[in-house]
N, C-alpha and C positions, 0 to 999 in steps of 0.2 A: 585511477580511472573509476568511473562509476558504471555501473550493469549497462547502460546502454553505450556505452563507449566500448563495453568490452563486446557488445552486442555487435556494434558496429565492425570493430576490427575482426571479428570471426567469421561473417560475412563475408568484409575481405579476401579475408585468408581461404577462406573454402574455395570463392572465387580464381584466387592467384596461384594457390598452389593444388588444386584442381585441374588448371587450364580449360574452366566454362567457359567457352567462347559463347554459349548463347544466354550466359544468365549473368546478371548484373548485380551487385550487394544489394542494393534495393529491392530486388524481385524476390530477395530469399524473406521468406516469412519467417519471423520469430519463431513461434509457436509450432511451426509445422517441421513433420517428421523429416530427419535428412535420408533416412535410407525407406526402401519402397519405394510406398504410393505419394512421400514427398518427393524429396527432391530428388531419389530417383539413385543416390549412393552408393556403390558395393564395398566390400571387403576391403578390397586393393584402396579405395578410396580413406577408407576409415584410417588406415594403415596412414597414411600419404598426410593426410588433415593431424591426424595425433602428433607424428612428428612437427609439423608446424606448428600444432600449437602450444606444446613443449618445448619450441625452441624461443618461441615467441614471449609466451609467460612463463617459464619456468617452473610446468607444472608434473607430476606424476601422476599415472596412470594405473588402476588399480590391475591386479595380475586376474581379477575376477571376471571372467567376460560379461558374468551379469549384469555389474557393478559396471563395468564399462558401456554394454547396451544402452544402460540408463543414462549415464553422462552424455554420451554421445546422440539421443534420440533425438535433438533439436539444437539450434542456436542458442535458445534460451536454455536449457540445462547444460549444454557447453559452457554458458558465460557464469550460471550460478559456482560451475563447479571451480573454474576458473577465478571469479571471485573470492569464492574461499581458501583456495590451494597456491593463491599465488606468492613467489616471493619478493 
Protein backbone atom coordinates (compact mmCIF):
# COMPACT_ATOMS: atom_id res chain seq x y z
CA UNK A 1 0.00 0.00 0.00
CA UNK A 2 1.30 3.37 -0.53
CA UNK A 3 0.62 6.69 1.98
CA UNK A 4 -2.54 7.59 0.33
CA UNK A 5 -4.05 4.12 0.29
CA UNK A 6 -3.19 3.76 3.80
CA UNK A 7 -4.53 7.40 4.16
CA UNK A 8 -7.61 6.33 2.64
CA UNK A 9 -8.20 3.08 4.77
CA UNK A 10 -7.68 5.04 8.16
CA UNK A 11 -10.29 7.35 7.11
CA UNK A 12 -12.31 4.31 6.81
CA UNK A 13 -11.68 2.94 9.74
CA UNK A 14 -12.02 5.96 11.99
CA UNK A 15 -15.29 6.10 10.17
CA UNK A 16 -16.41 2.36 10.73
CA UNK A 17 -15.20 1.61 13.94
CA UNK A 18 -16.09 5.02 15.27
CA UNK A 19 -19.75 4.69 14.18
CA UNK A 20 -19.82 8.59 12.49
CA UNK A 21 -22.93 8.52 11.30
CA UNK A 22 -22.41 12.13 10.28
CA UNK A 23 -18.98 12.16 8.77
CA UNK A 24 -17.91 10.39 5.61
CA UNK A 25 -14.02 9.17 4.71
CA UNK A 26 -14.07 11.96 2.45
CA UNK A 27 -14.91 14.78 4.85
CA UNK A 28 -11.92 13.83 7.18
CA UNK A 29 -9.04 16.14 6.33
CA UNK A 30 -5.68 14.61 6.13
CA UNK A 31 -3.73 17.11 7.87
CA UNK A 32 -6.30 18.11 10.42
CA UNK A 33 -6.19 17.34 14.00
CA UNK A 34 -8.43 14.17 15.05
CA UNK A 35 -8.90 15.13 18.71
CA UNK A 36 -10.25 18.86 19.71
CA UNK A 37 -10.87 21.55 17.43
CA UNK A 38 -10.61 18.59 14.61
CA UNK A 39 -12.36 16.23 14.29
CA UNK A 40 -13.61 16.39 17.55
CA UNK A 41 -12.17 12.70 19.26
CA UNK A 42 -11.91 11.68 22.96
CA UNK A 43 -10.01 9.26 24.88
CA UNK A 44 -12.56 6.48 24.67
CA UNK A 45 -12.24 7.12 20.93
CA UNK A 46 -8.35 6.86 20.66
CA UNK A 47 -8.74 3.71 22.63
CA UNK A 48 -11.42 2.25 20.10
CA UNK A 49 -9.33 3.56 16.59
CA UNK A 50 -5.83 2.09 17.95
CA UNK A 51 -7.24 -1.28 18.41
CA UNK A 52 -8.48 -1.02 14.79
CA UNK A 53 -5.69 -0.05 13.63
CA UNK A 54 -3.65 -2.64 15.09
CA UNK A 55 -5.76 -5.15 13.98
CA UNK A 56 -5.97 -3.90 10.65
CA UNK A 57 -2.07 -3.30 9.93
CA UNK A 58 -0.25 -4.92 12.51
CA UNK A 59 1.05 -2.29 14.13
CA UNK A 60 2.46 -1.44 17.83
CA UNK A 61 1.76 1.22 19.78
CA UNK A 62 4.40 3.07 21.83
CA UNK A 63 3.77 2.67 25.83
CA UNK A 64 4.67 6.55 25.73
CA UNK A 65 1.67 8.65 25.74
CA UNK A 66 3.62 11.45 24.19
CA UNK A 67 4.96 9.31 21.62
CA UNK A 68 1.48 8.22 20.96
CA UNK A 69 -0.12 12.01 20.94
CA UNK A 70 1.92 12.40 18.20
CA UNK A 71 1.03 9.43 16.04
CA UNK A 72 -2.30 9.75 16.57
CA UNK A 73 -2.75 13.77 16.06
CA UNK A 74 -3.91 13.19 12.37
CA UNK A 75 -4.59 10.89 9.44
CA UNK A 76 -1.65 11.77 8.02
CA UNK A 77 0.75 10.98 11.05
CA UNK A 78 -1.41 7.73 11.58
CA UNK A 79 -0.54 6.63 8.00
CA UNK A 80 3.19 7.75 8.22
CA UNK A 81 3.44 5.77 11.27
CA UNK A 82 1.70 2.93 9.96
CA UNK A 83 3.78 3.02 7.06
CA UNK A 84 6.83 2.51 8.68
CA UNK A 85 5.60 -0.02 11.49
CA UNK A 86 3.84 -2.24 9.31
CA UNK A 87 4.18 -5.90 8.93
Amino acid sequence: MNIEQIEARIKDIIVSSLDLEDVSPAEIETDAPLFGDGLGLDSIDALELGMAIRKEFGVAFSKDPAENKKIFHSVKTLAEFVSGGAK
